[in-house]
C-alpha positions in Angstrom: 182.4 29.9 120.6 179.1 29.1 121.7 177.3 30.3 118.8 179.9 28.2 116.9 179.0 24.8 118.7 175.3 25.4 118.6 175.7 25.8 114.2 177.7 22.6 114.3 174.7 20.9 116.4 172.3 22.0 114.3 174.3 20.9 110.8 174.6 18.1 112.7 171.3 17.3 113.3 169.7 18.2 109.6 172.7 15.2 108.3 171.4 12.6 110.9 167.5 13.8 109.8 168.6 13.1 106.0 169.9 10.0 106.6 167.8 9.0 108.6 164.7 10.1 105.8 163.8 6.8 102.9 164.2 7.3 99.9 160.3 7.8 99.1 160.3 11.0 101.7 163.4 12.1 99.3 161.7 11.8 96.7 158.3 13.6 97.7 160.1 16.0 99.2 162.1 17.0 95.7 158.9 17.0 94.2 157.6 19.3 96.4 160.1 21.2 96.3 160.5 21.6 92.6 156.2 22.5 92.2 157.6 25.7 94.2 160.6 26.3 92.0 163.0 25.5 95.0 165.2 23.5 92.2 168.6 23.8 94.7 166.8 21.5 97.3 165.4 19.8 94.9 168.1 18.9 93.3 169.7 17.4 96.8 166.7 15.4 97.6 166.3 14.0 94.2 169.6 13.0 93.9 169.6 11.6 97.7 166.3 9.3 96.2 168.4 7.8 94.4 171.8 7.1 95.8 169.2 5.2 98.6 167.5 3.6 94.8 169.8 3.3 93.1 167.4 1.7 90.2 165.4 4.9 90.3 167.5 6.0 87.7 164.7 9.0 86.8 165.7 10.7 90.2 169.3 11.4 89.1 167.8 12.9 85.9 165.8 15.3 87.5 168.5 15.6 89.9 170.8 16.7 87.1 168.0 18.9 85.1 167.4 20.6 88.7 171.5 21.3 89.5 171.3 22.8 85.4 169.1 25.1 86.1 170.5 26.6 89.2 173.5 26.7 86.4 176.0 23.9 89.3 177.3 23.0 85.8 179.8 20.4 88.0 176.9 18.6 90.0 174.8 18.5 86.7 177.9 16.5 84.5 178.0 14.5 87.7 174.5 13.4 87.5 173.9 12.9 83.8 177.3 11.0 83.5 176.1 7.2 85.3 172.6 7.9 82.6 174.5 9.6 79.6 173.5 6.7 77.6 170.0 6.3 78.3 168.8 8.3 75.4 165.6 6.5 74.6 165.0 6.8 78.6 165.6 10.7 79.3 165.9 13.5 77.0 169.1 13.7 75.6 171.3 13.3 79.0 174.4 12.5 76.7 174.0 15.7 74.9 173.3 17.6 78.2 176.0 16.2 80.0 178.6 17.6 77.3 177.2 20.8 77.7 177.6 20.8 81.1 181.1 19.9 80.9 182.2 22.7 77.9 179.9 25.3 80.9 182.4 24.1 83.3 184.9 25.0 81.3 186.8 21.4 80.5 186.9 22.2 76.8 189.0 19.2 75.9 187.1 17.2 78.0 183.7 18.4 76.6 185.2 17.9 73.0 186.2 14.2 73.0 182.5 13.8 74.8 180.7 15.6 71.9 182.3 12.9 69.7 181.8 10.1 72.2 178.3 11.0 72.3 177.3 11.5 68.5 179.1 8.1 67.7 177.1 6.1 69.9 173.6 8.3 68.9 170.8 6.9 67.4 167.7 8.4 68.0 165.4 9.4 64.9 166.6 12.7 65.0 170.3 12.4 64.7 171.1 14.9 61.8 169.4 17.6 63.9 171.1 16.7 66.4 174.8 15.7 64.7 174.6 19.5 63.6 173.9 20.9 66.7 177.1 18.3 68.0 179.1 19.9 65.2 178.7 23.7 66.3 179.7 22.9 70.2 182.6 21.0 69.1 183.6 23.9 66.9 182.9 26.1 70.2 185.5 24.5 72.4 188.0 24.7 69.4 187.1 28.3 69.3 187.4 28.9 73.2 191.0 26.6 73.3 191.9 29.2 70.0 191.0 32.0 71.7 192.1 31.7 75.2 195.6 31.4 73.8 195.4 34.9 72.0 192.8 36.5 74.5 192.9 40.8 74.3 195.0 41.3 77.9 194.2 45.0 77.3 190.3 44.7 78.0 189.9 45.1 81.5 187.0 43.7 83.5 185.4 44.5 86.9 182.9 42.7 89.3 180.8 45.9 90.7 180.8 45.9 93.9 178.5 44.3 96.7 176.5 47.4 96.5 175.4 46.7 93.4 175.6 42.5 92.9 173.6 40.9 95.4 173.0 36.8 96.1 170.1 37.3 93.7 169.9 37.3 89.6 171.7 41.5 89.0 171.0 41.8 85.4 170.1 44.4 82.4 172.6 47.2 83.2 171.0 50.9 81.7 174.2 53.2 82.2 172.5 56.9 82.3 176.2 58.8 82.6 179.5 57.3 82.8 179.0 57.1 87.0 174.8 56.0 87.1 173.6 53.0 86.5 170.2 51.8 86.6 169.8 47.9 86.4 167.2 45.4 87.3 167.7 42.9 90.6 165.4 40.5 92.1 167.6 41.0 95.4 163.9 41.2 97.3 162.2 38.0 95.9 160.1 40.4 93.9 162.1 41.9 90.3 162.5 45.8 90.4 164.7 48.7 89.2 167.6 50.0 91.0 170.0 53.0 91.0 173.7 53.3 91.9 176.0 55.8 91.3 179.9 55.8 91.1 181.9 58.2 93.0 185.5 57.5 92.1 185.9 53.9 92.6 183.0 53.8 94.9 179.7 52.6 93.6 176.9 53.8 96.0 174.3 51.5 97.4 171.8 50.7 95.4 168.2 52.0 95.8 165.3 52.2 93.8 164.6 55.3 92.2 162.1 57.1 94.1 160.0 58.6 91.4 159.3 55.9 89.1 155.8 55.0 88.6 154.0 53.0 91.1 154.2 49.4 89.3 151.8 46.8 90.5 153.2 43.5 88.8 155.1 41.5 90.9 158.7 41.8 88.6 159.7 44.5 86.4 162.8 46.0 84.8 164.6 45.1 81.4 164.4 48.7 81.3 165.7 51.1 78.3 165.5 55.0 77.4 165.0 56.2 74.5 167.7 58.6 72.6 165.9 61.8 74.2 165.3 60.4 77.1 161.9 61.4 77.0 160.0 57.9 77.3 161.2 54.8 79.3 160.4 51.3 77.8 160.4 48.7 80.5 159.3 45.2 80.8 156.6 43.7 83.0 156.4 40.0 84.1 154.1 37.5 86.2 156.9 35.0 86.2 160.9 34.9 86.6 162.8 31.6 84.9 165.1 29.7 87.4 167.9 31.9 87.0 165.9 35.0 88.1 165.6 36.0 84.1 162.5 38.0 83.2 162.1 35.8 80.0 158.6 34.5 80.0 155.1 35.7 80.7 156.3 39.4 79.8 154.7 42.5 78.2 156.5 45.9 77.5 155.2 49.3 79.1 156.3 52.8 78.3 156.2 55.8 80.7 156.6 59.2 79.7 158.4 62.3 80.8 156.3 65.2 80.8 156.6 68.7 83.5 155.3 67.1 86.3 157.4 63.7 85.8 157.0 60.2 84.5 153.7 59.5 83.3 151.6 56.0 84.5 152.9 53.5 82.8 151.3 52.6 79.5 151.0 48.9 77.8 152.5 48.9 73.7 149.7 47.8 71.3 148.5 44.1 70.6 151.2 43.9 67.9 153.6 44.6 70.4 152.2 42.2 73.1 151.0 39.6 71.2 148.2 37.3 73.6 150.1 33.8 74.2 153.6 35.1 73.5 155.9 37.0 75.0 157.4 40.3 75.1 160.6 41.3 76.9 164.3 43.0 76.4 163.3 46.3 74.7 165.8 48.8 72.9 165.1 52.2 71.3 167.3 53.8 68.9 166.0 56.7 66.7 167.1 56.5 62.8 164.8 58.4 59.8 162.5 60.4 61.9 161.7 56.9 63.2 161.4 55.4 66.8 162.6 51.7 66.3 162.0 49.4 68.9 164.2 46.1 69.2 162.3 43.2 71.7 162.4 39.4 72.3 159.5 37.4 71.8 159.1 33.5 71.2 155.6 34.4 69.2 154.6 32.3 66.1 156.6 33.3 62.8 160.5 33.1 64.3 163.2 30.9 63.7 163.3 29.1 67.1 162.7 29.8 70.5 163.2 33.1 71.9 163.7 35.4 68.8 164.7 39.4 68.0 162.1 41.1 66.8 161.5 45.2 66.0 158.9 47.6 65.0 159.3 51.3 64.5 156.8 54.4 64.3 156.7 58.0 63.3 159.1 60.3 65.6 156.3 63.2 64.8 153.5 61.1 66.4 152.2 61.5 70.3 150.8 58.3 69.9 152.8 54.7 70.4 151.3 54.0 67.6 154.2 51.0 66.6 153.8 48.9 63.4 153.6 45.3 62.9 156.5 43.4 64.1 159.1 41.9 61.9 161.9 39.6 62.7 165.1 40.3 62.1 165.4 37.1 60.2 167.9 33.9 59.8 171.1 35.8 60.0 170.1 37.2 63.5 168.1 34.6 64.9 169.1 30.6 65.2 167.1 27.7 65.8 167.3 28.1 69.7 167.2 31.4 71.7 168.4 35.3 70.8 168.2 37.9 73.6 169.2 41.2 75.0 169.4 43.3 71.6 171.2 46.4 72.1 172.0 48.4 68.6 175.1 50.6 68.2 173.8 54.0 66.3 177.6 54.9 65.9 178.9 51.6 64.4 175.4 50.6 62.9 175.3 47.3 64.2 173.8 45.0 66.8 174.9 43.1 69.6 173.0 40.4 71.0 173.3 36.8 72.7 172.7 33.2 71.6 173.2 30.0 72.6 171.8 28.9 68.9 175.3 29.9 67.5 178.6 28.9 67.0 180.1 29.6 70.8 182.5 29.2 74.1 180.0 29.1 76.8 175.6 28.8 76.8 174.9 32.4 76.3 177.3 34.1 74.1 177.5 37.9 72.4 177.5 38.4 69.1 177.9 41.5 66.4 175.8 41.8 63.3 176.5 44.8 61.4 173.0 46.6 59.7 173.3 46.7 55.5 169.9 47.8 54.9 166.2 47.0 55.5 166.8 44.3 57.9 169.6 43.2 56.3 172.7 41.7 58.3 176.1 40.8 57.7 177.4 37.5 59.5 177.4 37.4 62.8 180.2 37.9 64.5 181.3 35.9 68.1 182.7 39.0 69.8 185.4 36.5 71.7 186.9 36.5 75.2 187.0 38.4 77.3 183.4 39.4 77.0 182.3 36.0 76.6 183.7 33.2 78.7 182.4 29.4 79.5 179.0 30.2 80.8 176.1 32.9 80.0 176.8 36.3 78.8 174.4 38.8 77.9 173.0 42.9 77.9 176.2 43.8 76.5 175.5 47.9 76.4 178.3 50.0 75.4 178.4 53.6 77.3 181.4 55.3 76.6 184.1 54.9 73.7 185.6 52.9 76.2 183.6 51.0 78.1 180.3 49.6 79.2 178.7 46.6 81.0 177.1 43.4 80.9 175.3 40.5 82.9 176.9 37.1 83.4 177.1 34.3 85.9 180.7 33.7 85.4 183.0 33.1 87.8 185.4 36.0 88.8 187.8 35.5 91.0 187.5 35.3 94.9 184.2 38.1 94.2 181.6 35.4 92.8 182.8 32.0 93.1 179.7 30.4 91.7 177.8 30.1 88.8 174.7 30.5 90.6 173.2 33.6 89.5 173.6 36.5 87.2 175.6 39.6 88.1 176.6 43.2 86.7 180.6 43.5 85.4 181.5 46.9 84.2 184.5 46.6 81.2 187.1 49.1 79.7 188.6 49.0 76.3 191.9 50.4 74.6 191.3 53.8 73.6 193.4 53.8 70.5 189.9 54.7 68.2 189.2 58.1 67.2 187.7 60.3 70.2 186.1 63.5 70.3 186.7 65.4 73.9 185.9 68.4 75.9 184.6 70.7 78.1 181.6 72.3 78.6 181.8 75.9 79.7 179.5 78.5 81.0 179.9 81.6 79.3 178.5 83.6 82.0 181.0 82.4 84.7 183.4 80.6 82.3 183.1 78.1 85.0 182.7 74.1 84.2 179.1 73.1 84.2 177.9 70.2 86.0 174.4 70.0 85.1 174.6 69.6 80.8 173.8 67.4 78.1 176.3 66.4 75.0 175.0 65.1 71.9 176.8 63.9 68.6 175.1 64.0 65.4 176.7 62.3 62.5 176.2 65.2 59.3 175.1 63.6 55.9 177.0 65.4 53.0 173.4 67.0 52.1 173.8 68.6 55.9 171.0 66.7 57.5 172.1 65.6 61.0 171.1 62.5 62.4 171.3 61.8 66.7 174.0 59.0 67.5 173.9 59.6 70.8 172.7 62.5 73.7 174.0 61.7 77.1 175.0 63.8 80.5 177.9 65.2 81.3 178.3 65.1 85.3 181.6 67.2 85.4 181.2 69.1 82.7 183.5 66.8 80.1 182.2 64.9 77.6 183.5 61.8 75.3 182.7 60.0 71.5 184.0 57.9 70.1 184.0 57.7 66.3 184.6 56.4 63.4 186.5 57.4 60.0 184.8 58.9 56.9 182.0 60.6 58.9 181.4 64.4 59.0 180.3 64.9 62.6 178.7 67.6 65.2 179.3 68.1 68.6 176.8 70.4 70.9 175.6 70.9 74.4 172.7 71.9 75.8 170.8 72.5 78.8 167.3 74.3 79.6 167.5 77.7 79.9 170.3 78.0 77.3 171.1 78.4 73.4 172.8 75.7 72.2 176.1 75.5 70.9 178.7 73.1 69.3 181.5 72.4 66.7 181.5 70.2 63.6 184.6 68.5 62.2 185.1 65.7 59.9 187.3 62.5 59.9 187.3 62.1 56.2 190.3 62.8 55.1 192.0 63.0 58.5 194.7 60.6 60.3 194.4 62.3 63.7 192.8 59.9 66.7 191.9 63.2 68.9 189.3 65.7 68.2 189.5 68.4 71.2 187.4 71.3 71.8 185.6 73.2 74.5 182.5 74.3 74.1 180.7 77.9 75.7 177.1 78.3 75.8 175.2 80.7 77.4 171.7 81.5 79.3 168.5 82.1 76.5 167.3 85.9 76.6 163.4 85.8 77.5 162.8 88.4 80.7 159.6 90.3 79.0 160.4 94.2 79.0 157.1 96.1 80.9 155.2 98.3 78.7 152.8 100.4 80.6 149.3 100.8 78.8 149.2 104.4 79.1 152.6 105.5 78.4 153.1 107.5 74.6 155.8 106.0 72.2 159.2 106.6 72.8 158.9 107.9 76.2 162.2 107.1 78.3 160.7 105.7 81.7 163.8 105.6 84.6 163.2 103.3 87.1 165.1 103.6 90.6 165.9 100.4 92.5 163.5 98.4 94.7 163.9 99.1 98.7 165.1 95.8 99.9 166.1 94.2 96.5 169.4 96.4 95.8 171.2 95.0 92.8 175.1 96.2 93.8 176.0 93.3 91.5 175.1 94.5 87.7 172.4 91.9 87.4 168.7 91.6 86.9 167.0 90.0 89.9 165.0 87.1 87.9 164.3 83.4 89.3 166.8 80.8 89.1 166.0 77.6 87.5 164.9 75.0 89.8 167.2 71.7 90.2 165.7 68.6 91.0 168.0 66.2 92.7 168.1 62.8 91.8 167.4 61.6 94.9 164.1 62.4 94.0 164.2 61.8 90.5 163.5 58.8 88.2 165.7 59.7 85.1 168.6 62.0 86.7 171.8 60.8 87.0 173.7 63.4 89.5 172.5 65.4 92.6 172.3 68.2 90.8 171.5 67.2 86.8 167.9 66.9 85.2 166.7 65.2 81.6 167.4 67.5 78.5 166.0 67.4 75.0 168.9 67.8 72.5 166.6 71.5 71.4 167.2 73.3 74.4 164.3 75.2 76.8 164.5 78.7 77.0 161.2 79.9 79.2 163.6 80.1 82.3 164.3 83.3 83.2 167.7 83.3 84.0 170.2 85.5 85.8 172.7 87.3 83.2 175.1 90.3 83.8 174.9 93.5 82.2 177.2 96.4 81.7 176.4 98.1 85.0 178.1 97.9 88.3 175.7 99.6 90.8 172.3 100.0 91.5 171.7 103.4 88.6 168.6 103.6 87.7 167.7 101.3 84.7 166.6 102.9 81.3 163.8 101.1 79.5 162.5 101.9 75.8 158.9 101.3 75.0 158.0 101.4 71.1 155.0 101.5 69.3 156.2 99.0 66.7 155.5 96.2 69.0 155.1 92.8 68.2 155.6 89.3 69.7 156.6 86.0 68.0 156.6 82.5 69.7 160.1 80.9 69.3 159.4 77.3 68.8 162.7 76.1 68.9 166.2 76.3 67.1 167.6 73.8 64.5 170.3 72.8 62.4 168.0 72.2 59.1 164.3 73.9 58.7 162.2 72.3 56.6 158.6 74.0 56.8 157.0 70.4 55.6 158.0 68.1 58.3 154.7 66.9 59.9 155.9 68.9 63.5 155.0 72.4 62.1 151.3 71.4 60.7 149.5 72.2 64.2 151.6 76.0 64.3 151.0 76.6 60.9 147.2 76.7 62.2 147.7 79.6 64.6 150.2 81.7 62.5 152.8 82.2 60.2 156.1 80.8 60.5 159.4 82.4 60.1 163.4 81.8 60.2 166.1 83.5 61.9 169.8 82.5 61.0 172.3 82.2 63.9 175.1 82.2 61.8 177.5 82.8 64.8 176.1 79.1 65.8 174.9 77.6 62.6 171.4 77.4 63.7 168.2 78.7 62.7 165.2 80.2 64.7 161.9 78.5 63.9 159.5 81.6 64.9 155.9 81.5 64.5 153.9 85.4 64.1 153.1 88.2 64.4 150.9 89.0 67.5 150.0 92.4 69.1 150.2 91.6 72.6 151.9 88.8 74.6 149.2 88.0 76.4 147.7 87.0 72.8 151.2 85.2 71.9 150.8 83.4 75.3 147.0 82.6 74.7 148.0 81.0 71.6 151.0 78.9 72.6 148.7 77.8 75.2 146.6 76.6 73.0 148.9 75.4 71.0 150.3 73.1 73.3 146.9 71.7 74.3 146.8 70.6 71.0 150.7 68.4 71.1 153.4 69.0 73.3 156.1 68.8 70.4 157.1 72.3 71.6 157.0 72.5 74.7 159.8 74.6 75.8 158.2 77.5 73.1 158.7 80.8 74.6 157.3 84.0 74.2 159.7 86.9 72.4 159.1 90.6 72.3 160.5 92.5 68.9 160.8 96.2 68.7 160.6 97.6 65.2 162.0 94.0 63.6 164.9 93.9 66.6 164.5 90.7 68.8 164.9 92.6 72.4 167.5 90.9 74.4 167.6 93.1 78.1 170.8 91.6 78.5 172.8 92.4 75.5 175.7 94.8 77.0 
């Protein structure tokens, strides 16, 4: 009670201090106020100048521009509605109240003020501005059409307080269908964070603890690229008044490599262009090619803020990206395009305007790709993904679901439009779905620490990468699409890869279901004594202290990193994969025996050793990633046809420390194969020590 009475004093006390202040302290105090982008206060003060000067009509202006861009779409109609008419005074405050009115949500309301408005205008550019009148009339038609037929099926959710915070909670980067990495300015300063689901639990967010030390004072806007070897992230000096990272931005990359994430590196001067800037990236991988999707208001868009995207050579070490293009007229309006995120799977791109026809500031849109930056009409993706204020970083994760960033107002969790926060959504699941488990074939157990990828297969049998993601309990989800010819397959280090393809051609069936086994990668080196003669039988009793009574080889296990201490990882007990798997673990595998017998090893004089570079679905000798082997040997093919895959091998050598001298080398020279390992063959027989 005490403390009670001592907060009503005080409230008490800061009313009689404002009425008691002139209207010139008001006003210098706004001003103040809004040098330091305090625009809430500001807003009060200005608009306290002038209910005390009442003539100072320019107060309530800035009063109203100041309650806009905290997005208090209510106090900003209030305050433009006694100057909406002033049009040669102020910049358009009959136009900007309207908008305020259709953010509020008073579509019929907004409407007949659209028309009230453009009746009365007559300001030099009215035909500009009748056509932009024209579009937001035809956006509260379409939000009074569409909120009578809105999809009740779509289901939306306000993440938790562990995640949302008072701040701007924006640019969701789901890792897994339970991680998610955004970007939160909860601190004052802009960072990354990490929160995983358990259940219907989302964990407090944190930031991850590897990531590389970053010295600017807001970064995020974050996005991985389909291998999730490289991490394309925004940097900024400046956040807009909604906490944005908009303006004053350049994009970095880091890179994972075997000790982690690489210092962050700055794209090229085509990239970040000096006096523009550079913000948003997205990464998708199509023809061998890295394309990277960004905003930039540089010289050479349509408007404002504009999409933009430049691509480079997959085989390249080098971030060595091309010359920008924009993605033209069809994509990009007169006013502002954002948060690009490109669906591999459907082959279009979602994005946000407020340059387009739409129900609220911010909407998303759906342009579908028909060939070298070509576009089909947009497409106003509708309610409920869009609603009367700004949506935006729509990012699908699943087949049925994702998440995106708005400042809407949901329910008794955010009752303001104040600031940006993170809403997960789930769709009907009536598309086509592939489904499964992953298995280990040693233990026929689930796994929990594996990677899933889908290819779509071209008639010719080339395979291109929709999507690669983890599977934290060992299940795994696509959706798809009909008329494709598709491959499923898993992978983890330390194991061969293996999958299934179907096709949904000619096929009326929704569900495609099918486990998948795959099983550890044979590479424990057999000893071969120097001085031993060929063919000699060489029985070796059990270790003192290191009895196997189990039937397996005593080898190293693979060590797990847990994401607690890793940037990248989206489980306790999960770490980053390549879709080619790595095979220089040396992993426990059973043989035939069940007790500690002597083991029998057979040592050759046909000897040889080959470095397996990797395995594949198609070899072709003249892509540009085999030119640095080809300088260190010869290479050769194995067919898996068990699996459909085929061994890239490169030989012959005599020893293995010569094999490993050369991979060594080798790697110095690109990392491209990096999980290469070193394989022993006995008179033209790959030797696998665990083969029963």
């Amino acid at each position: 009670m005490k403390s009670l009475l001592v907060l009503i004093f005080c409230l008490g006390m800061t009313t009689v201090h404002a009425q008691k202040m002139s209207w010139r302290k008001h006003a210098k105090l706004a001003k103040k106020q809004f040098e330091e982008s305090n625009f809430q206060d500001a807003a009060i003060n200005f608009e306290a100048a002038w209910q005390k000067k009442p003539k100072k009509k320019e107060y309530l202006y800035q009063a109203a521009e100041c309650y806009s861009k905290v997005k208090d779409y209510q106090k900003a109609a209030e305050c433009y509605e006694p100057i909406k008419e002033e049009n040669k005074e102020f910049i358009l405050p009959g136009l900007k109240h309207c908008r305020m009115l259709k953010m509020n949500g008073q579509y019929d309301e907004a409407s007949r003020a659209f028309v009230y408005f453009i009746n009365g205008y007559e300001g030099a550019d009215k035909d500009v501005v009748a056509t932009i009148v024209q579009d937001e009339i035809r956006g509260c038609e379409l939000a009074i059409s569409m909120l009578e037929k809105e999809n009740s099926n779509i289901t939306f959710e306000h993440l938790s307080s562990n995640v949302n915070s008072k701040a701007a909670d924006f640019a969701p980067v789901p890792f897994s269908d339970d991680v998610l990495y955004y970007t939160s300015n909860m601190v004052g300063e802009t960072k990354m964070y990490l929160s995983q689901r358990n259940g219907d639990v989302w964990s407090r967010s944190r930031v991850p603890k590897n990531f590389p030390e970053i010295f600017a004072p807001h970064y995020g806007n974050g996005a991985f690229s389909p291998d999730n070897n490289r991490f394309f992230y925004t940097q900024c000096d400046q956040i807009d008044a909604s906490g944005r990272m908009v303006f004053g931005c350049e994009i970095f990359v880091t890179q994972r490599d075997e000790s982690g994430w690489s210092a962050p590196k700055r794209l090229n001067k085509g990239i970040n262009k000096t006096g523009a800037t550079a913000t948003q990236p997205f990464v998708v991988h199509q023809n061998n090619q890295e394309i990277l999707y960004f905003v930039s208001d540089r010289s050479g868009g349509q408007g404002g803020l504009d999409i933009w995207f430049s691509s480079r050579d997959l085989a390249s070490k080098k971030m060595n990206f091309e010359r920008p293009r924009n993605c033209g007229k069809i994509i990009n309006s007169i006013a502002d395009e954002m948060t690009p995120y490109f669906d591999l799977l459907e082959n279009t791109m979602y994005f946000s305007s407020n340059g387009k026809v739409n129900i609220g500031g911010f909407d998303v849109f759906k342009s579908k790709n028909t060939g070298d930056n070509e576009w089909a009409k947009s497409k106003n993706i509708g309610l409920p993904y869009n609603s009367n204020a700004d949506d935006y970083y729509f990012r699908k994760y699943s087949a049925s679901g994702g998440y995106l960033a708005s400042n809407r107002k949901f329910g008794l969790e955010k009752t303001t439009y104040g600031h940006d926060d993170i809403f997960g959504f789930s769709t009907p699941t009536e598309r086509m779905m592939a489904s499964g488990k992953v298995m280990d074939k040693k233990t026929n157990q689930l796994m929990q620490d594996v990677w899933v990828a889908i290819y779509e297969v071209s008639p010719g049998g080339s395979a291109k990468l929709l999507e690669n993601k983890a599977a934290t309990n060992g299940a795994y989800e696509f959706g798809l699409l009909s008329g494709k010819n598709y491959r499923v397959e898993a992978h983890r280090d330390g194991y061969e890869p293996d999958g299934w393809e179907f096709s949904t051609m000619e096929n009326s069936q929704m569900t495609f279901e099918k486990d998948i086994t795959i099983g550890e990668v044979s590479t424990v080196p057999v000893y071969t004594p120097p001085s031993m003669p060929a063919t000699t039988i060489i029985e070796t009793q059990p270790t003192a202290g290191n009895t196997n009574t189990n039937g397996t080889f005593n080898n190293p296990q693979p060590t797990v990193i847990e994401e607690s201490e890793t940037f990248g990882s989206d489980s306790g007990s999960i770490t980053i994969n390549n879709p080619v798997p790595n095979s220089n673990i040396n992993n426990n595998t059973s043989t035939s025996s069940t007790t500690s017998t002597p083991t029998v090893t057979i040592v050759e004089s046909s000897v040889v050793y080959k470095i397996q570079l990797m395995a594949v679905r198609n070899f072709n000798s003249n892509e540009s990633r085999y030119r640095i082997p080809k300088n260190y040997g010869t290479l050769e093919t194995e067919y898996l046809g068990g699996r459909n895959l085929t061994r890239v091998l490169l030989s012959n050598f005599p020893t293995k420390a010569e094999a490993q001298r050369v991979l060594n080398a080798m790697n110095s020279e690109s990392r491209t194969f990096k999980s290469a390992v070193v394989v022993r063959y006995e008179n033209g027989v790959r030797i696998d020590p665990w083969a029963k």
